[in-house]
N, CA, C and O atoms as CSV, one atom per row, in Angstrom:
chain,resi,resn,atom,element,x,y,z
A,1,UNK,N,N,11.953,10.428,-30.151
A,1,UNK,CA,C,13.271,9.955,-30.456
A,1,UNK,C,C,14.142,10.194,-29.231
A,1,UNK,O,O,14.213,11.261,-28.621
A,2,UNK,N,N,14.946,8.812,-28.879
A,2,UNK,CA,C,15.774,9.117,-27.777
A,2,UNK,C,C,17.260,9.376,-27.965
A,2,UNK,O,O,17.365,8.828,-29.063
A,3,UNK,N,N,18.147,9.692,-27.769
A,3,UNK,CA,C,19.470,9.375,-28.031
A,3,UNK,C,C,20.743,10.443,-27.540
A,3,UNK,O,O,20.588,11.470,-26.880
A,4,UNK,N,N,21.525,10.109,-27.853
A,4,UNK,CA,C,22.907,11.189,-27.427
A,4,UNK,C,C,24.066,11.234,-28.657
A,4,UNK,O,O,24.286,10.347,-29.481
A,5,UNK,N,N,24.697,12.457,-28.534
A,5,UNK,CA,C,25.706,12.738,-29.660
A,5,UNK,C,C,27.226,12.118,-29.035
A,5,UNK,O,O,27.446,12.294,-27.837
A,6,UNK,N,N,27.987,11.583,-29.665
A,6,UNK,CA,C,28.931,10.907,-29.682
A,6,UNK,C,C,29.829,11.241,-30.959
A,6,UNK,O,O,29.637,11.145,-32.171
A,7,UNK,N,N,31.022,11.729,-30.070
A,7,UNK,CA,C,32.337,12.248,-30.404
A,7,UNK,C,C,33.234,11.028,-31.397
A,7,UNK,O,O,33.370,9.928,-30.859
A,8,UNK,N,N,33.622,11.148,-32.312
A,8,UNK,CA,C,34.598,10.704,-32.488
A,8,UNK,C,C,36.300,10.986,-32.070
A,8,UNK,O,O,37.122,11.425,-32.874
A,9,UNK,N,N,36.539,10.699,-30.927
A,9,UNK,CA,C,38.123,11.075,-30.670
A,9,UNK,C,C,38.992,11.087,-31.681
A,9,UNK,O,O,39.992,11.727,-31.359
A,10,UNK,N,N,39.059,10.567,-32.998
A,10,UNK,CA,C,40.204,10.417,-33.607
A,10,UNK,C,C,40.278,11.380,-34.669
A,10,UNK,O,O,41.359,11.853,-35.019
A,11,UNK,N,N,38.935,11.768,-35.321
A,11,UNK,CA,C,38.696,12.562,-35.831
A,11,UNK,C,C,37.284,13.562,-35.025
A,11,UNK,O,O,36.837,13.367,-33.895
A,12,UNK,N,N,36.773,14.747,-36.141
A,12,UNK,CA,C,36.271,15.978,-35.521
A,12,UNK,C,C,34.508,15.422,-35.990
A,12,UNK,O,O,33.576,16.222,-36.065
A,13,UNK,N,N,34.355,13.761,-36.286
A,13,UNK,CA,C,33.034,13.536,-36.845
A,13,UNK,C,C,32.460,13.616,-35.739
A,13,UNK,O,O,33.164,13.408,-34.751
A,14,UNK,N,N,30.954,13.952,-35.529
A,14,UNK,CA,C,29.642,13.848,-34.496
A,14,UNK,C,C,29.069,12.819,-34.935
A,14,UNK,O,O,28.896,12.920,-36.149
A,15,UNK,N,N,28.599,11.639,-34.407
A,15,UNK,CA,C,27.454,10.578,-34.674
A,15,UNK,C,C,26.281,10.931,-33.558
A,15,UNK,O,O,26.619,11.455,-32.497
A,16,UNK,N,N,24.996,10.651,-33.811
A,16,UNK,CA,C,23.889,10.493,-32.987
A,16,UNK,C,C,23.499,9.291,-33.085
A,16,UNK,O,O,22.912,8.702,-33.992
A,17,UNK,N,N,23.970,8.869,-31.796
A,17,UNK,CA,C,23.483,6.965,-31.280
A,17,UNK,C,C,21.597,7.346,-30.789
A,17,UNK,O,O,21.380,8.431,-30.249
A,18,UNK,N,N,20.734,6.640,-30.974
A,18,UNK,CA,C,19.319,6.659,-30.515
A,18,UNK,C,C,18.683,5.396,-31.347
A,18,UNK,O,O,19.068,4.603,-32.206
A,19,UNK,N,N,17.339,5.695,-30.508
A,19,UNK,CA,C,16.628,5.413,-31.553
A,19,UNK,C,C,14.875,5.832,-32.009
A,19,UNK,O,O,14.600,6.954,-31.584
A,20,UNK,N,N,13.948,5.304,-32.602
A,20,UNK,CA,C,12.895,6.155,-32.678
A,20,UNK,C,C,11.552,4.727,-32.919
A,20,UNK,O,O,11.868,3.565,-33.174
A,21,UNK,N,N,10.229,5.176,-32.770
A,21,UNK,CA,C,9.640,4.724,-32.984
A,21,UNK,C,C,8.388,5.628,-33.854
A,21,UNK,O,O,8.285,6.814,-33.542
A,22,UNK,N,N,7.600,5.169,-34.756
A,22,UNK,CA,C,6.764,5.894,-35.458
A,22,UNK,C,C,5.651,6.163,-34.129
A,22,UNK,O,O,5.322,5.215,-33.415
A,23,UNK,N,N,5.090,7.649,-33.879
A,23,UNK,CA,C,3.823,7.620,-32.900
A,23,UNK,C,C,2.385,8.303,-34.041
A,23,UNK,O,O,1.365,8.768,-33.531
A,24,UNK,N,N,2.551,8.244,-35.313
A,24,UNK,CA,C,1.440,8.540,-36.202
A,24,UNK,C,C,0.182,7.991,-35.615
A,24,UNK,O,O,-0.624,8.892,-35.383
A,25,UNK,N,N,-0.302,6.625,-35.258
A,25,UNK,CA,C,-1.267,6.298,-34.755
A,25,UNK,C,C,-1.416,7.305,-33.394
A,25,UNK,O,O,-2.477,7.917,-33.269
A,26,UNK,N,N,-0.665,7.425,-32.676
A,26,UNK,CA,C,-1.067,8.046,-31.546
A,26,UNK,C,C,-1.332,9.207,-31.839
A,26,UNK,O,O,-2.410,9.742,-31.580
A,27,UNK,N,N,-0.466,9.700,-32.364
A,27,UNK,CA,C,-1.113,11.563,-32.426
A,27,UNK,C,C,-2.434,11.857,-33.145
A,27,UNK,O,O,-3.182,12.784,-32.834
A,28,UNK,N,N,-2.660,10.948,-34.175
A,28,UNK,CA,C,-3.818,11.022,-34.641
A,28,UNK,C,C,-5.148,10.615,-33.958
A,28,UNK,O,O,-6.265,10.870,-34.408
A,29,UNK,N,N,-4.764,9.665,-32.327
A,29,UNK,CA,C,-6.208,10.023,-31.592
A,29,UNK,C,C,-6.444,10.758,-30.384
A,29,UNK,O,O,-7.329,10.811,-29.529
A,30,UNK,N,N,-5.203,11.376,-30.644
A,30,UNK,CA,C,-5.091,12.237,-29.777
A,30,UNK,C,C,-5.809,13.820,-30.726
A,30,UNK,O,O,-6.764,14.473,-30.305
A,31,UNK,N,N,-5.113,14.090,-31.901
A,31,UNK,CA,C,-5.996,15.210,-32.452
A,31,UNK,C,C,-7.944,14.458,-32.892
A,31,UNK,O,O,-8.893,15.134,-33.288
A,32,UNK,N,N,-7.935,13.493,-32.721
A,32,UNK,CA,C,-9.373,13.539,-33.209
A,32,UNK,C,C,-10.241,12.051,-32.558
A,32,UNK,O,O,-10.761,11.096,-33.136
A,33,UNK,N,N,-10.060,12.486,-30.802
A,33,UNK,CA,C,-10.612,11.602,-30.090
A,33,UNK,C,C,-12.293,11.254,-30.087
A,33,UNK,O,O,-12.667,10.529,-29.165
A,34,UNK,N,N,-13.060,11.606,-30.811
A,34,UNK,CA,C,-14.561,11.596,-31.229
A,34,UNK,C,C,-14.481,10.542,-31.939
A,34,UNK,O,O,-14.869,9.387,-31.762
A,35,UNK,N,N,-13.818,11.174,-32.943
A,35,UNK,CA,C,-13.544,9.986,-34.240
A,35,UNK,C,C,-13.004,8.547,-33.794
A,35,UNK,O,O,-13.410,7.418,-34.069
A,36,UNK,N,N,-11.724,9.092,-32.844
A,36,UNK,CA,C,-11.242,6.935,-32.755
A,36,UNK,C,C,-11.965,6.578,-31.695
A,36,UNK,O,O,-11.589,5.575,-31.087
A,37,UNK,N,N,-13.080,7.249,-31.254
A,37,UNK,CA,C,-14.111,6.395,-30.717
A,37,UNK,C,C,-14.910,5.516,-31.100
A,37,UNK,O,O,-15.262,4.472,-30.552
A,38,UNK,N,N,-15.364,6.249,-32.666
A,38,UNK,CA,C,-16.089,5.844,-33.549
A,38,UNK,C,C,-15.099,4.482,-34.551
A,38,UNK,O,O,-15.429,3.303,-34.684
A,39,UNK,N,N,-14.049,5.074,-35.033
A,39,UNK,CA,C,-13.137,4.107,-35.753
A,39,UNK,C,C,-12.318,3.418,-35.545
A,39,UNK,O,O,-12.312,3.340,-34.316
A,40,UNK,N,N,-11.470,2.743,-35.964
A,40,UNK,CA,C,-10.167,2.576,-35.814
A,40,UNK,C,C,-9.134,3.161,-36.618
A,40,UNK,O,O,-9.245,3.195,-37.844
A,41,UNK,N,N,-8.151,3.618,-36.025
A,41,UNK,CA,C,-6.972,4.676,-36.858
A,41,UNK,C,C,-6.875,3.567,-37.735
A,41,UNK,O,O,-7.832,3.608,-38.508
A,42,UNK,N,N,-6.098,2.535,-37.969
A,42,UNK,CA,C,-5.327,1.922,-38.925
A,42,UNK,C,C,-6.658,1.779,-39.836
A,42,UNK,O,O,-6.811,2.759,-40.565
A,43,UNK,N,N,-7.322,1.115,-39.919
A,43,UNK,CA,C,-8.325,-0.002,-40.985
A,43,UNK,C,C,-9.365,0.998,-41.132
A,43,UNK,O,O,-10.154,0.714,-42.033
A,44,UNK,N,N,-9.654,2.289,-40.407
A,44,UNK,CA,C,-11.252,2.787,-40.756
A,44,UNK,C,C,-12.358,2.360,-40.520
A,44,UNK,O,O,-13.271,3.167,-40.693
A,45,UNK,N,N,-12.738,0.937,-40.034
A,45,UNK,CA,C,-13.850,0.165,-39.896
A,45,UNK,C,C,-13.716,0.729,-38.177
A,45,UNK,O,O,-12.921,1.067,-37.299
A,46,UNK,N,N,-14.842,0.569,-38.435
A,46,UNK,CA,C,-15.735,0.895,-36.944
A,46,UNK,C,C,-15.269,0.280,-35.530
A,46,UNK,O,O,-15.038,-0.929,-35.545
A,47,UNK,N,N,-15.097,0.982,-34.273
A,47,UNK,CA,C,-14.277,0.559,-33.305
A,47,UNK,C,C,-14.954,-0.848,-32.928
A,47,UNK,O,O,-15.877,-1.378,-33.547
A,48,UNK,N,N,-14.310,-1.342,-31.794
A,48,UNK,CA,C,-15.526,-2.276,-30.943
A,48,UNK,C,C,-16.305,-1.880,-30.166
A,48,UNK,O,O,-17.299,-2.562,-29.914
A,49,UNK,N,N,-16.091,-0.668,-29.554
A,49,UNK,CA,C,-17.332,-0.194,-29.061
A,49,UNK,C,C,-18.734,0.088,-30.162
A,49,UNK,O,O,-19.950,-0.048,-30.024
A,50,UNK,N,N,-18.018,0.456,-31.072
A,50,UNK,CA,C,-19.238,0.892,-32.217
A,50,UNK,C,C,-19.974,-0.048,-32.617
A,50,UNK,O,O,-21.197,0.029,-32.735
A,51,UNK,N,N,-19.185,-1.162,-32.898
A,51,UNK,CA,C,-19.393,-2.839,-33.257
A,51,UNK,C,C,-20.687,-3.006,-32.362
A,51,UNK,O,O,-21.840,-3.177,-32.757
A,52,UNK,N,N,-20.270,-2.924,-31.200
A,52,UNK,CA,C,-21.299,-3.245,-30.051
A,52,UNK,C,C,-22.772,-2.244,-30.181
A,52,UNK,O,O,-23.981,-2.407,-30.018
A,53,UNK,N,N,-21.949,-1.266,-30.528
A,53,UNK,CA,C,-23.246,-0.167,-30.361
A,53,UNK,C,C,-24.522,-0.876,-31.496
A,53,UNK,O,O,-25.541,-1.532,-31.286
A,54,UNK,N,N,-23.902,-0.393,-32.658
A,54,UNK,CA,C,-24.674,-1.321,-33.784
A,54,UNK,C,C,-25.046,-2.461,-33.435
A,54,UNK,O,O,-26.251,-2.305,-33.239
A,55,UNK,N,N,-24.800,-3.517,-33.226
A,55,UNK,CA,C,-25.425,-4.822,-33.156
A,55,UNK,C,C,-26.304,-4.959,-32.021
A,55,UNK,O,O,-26.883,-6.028,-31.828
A,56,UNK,N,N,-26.443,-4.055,-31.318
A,56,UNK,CA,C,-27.258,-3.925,-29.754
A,56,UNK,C,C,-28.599,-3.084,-30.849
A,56,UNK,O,O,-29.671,-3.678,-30.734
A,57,UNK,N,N,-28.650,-2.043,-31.680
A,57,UNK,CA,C,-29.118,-1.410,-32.448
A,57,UNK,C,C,-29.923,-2.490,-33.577
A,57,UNK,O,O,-31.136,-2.571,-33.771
A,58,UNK,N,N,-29.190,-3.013,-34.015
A,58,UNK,CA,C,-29.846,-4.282,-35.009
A,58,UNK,C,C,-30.669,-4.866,-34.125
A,58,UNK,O,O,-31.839,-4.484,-34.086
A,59,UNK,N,N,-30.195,-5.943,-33.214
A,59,UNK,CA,C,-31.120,-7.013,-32.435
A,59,UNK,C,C,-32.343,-6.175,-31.829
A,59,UNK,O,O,-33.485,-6.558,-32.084
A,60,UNK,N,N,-32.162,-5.193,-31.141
A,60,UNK,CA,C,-33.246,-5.021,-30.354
A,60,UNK,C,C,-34.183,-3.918,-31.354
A,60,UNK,O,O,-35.404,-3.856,-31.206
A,61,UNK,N,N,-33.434,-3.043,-32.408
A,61,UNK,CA,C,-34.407,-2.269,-33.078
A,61,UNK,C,C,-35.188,-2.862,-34.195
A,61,UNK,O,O,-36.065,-2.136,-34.664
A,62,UNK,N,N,-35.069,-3.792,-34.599
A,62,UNK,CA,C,-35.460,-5.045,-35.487
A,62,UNK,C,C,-35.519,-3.903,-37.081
A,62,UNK,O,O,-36.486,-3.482,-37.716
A,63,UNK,N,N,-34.097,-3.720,-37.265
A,63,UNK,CA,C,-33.841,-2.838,-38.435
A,63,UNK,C,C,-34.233,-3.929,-39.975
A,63,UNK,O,O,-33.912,-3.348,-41.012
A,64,UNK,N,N,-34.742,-5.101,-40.163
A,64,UNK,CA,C,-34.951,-5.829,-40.836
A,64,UNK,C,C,-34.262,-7.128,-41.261
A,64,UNK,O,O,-33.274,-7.265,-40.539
A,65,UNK,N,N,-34.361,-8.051,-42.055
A,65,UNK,CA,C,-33.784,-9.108,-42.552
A,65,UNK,C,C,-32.680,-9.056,-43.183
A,65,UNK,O,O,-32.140,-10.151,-43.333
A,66,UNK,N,N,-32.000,-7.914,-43.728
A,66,UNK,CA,C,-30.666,-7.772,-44.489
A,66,UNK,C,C,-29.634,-6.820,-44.012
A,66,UNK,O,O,-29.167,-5.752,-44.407
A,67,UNK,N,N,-29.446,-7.696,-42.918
A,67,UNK,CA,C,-28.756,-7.502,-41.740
A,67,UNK,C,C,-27.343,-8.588,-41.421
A,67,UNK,O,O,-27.578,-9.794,-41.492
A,68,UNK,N,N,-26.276,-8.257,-41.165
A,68,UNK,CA,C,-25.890,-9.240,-40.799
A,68,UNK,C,C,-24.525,-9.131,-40.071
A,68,UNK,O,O,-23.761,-8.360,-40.652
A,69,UNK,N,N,-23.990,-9.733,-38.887
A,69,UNK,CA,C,-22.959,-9.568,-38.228
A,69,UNK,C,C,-21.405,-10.007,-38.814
A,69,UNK,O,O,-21.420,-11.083,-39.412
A,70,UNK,N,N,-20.345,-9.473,-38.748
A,70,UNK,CA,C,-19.026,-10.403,-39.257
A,70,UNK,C,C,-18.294,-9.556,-38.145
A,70,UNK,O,O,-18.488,-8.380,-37.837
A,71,UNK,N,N,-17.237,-10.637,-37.531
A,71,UNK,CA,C,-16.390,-10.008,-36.450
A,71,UNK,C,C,-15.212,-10.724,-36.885
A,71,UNK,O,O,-15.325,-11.635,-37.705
A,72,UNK,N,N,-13.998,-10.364,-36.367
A,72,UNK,CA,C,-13.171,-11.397,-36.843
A,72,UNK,C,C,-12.470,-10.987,-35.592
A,72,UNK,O,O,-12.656,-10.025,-34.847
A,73,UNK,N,N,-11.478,-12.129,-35.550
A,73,UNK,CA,C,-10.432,-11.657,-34.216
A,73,UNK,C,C,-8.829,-12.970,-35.286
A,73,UNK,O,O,-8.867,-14.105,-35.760
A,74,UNK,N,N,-8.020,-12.177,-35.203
A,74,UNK,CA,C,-6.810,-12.628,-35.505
A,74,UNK,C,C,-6.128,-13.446,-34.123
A,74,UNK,O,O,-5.504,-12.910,-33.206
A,75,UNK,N,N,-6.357,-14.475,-34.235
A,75,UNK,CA,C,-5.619,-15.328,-33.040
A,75,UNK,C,C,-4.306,-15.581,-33.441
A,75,UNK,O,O,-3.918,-15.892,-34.567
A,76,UNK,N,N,-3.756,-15.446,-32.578
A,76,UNK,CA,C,-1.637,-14.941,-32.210
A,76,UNK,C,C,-1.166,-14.048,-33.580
A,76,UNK,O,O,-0.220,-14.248,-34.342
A,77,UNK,N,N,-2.160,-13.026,-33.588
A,77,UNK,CA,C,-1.838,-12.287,-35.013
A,77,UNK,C,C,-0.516,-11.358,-34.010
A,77,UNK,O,O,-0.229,-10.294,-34.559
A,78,UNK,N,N,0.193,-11.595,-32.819
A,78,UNK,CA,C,1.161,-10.863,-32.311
A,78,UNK,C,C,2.696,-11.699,-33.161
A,78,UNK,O,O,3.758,-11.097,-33.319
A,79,UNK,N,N,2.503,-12.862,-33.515
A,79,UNK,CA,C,4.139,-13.726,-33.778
A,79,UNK,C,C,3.900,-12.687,-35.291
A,79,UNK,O,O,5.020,-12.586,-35.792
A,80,UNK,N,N,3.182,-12.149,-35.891
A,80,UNK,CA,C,3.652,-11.656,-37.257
A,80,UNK,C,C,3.815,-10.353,-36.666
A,80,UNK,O,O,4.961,-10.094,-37.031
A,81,UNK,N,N,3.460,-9.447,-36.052
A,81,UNK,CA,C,4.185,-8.776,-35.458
A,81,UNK,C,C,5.259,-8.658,-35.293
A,81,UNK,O,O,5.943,-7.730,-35.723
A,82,UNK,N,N,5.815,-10.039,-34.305
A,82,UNK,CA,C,7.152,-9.746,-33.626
A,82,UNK,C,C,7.859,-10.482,-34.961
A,82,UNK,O,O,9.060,-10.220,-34.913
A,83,UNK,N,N,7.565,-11.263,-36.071
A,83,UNK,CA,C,8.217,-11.725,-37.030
A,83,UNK,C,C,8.841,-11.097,-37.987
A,83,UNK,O,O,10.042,-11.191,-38.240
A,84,UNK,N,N,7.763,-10.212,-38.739
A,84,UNK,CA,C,7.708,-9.482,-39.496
A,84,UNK,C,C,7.717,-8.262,-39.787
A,84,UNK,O,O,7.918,-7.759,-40.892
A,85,UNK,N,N,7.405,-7.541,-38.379
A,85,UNK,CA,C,7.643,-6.051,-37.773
A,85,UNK,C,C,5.917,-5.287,-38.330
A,85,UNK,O,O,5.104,-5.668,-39.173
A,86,UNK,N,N,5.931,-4.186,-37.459
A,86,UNK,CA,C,4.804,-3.902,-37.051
A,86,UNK,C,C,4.162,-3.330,-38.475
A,86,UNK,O,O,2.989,-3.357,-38.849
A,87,UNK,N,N,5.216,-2.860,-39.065
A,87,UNK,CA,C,4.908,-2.115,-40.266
A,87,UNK,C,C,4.108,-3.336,-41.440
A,87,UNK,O,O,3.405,-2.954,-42.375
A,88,UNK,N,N,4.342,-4.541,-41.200
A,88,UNK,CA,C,3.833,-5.584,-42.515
A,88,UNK,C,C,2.645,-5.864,-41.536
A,88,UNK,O,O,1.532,-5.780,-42.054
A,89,UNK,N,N,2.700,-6.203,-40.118
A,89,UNK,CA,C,1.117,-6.445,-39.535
A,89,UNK,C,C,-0.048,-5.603,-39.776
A,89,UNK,O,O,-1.156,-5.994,-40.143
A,90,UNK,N,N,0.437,-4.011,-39.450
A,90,UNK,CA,C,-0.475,-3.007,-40.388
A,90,UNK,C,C,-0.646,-3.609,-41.724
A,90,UNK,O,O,-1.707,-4.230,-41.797
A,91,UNK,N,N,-0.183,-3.620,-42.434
A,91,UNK,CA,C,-0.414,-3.540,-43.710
A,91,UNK,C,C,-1.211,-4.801,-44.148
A,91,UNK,O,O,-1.960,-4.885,-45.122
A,92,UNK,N,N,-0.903,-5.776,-43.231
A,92,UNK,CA,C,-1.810,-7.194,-43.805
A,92,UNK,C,C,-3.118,-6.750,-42.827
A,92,UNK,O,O,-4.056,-7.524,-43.023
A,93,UNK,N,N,-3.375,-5.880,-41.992
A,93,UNK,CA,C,-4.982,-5.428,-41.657
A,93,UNK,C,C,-5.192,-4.713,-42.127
A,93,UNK,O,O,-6.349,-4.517,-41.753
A,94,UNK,N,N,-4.868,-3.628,-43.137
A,94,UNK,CA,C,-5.244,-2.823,-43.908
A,94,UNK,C,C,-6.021,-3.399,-45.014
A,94,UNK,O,O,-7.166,-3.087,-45.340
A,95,UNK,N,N,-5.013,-4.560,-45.720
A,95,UNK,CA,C,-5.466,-4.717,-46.843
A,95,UNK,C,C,-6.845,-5.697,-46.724
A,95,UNK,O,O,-7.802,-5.720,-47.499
A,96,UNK,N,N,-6.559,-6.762,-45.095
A,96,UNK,CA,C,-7.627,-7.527,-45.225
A,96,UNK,C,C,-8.691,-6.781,-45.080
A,96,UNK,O,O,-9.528,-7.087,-45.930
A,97,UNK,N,N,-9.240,-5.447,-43.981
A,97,UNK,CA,C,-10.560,-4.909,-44.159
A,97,UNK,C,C,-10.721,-4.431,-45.545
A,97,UNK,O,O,-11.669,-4.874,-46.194
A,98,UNK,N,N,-9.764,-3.428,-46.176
A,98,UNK,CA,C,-10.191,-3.230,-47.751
A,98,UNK,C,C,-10.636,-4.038,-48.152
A,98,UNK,O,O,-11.639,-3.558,-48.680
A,99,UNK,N,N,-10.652,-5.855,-48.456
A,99,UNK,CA,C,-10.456,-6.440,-48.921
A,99,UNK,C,C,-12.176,-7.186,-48.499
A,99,UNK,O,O,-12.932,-7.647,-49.353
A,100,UNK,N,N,-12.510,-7.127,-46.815
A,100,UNK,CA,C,-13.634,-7.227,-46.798
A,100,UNK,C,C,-14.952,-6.219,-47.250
A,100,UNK,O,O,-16.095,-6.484,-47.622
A,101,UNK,N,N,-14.007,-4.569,-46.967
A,101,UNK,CA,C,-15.487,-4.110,-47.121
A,101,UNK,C,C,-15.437,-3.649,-48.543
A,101,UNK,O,O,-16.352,-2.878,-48.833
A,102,UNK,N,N,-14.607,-3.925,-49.485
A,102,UNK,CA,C,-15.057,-4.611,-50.795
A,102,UNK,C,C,-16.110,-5.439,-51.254
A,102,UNK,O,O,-17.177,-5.219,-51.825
A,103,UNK,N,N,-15.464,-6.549,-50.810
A,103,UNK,CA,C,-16.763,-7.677,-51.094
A,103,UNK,C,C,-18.122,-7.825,-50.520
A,103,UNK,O,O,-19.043,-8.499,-50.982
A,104,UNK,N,N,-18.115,-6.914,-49.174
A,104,UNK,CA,C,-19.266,-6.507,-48.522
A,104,UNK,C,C,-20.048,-5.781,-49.517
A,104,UNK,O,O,-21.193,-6.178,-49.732
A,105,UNK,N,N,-19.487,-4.531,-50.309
A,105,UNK,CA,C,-20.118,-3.417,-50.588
A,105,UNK,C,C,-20.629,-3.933,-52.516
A,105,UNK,O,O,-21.327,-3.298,-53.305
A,106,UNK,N,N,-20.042,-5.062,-52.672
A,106,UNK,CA,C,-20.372,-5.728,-54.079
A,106,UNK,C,C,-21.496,-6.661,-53.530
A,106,UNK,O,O,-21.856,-7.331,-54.498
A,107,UNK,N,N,-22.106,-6.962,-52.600
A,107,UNK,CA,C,-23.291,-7.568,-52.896
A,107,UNK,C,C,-24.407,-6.661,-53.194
A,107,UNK,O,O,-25.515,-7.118,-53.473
């Protein structure tokens, strides 16, 4: 949080002008950098490095037939970002991986 205290001259009120940004994602890979190697903070599903690791693991270890890749990439998923603010972009990738590894985990 940045900011400065500001006097009211006319009366004896204090205001604090600033402002702040949430750093929850950050501190959390900062206390548990193993892990967001392995994950991703927001969604829980597996980083892209991991992505990679596994599917290098599938193809060449020939782990069997019921196997199968899904990647997704959100193209200009930044205008809901800057539209809608960061807090609803989380939340619409939250719900879409819930939402896949649901239906993943029901077959």
């Amino acid at each position: 949080m940045r900011g400065f205290i500001a006097q009211d001259k006319s009366t004896v009120d204090h205001y604090f002008i600033g402002n702040s940004r949430d750093i929850t994602r950050e501190k959390l890979q900062e206390e548990f950098p193993e892990e967001r190697a392995q994950k991703d903070p927001l969604t829980g599903l597996s980083s892209f490095s991991r992505f990679r690791e596994n599917v290098e693991k599938i193809l060449i270890g020939g782990y069997g037939p019921r196997h199968a890749v899904l990647y997704t990439d959100f193209e200009k998923f930044k205008r809901i970002n800057a539209k809608y603010g960061y807090r609803v972009g989380d939340q619409i990738l939250r719900q879409f991986s819930e939402y896949v590894v649901s239906a993943l985990e029901s077959i």
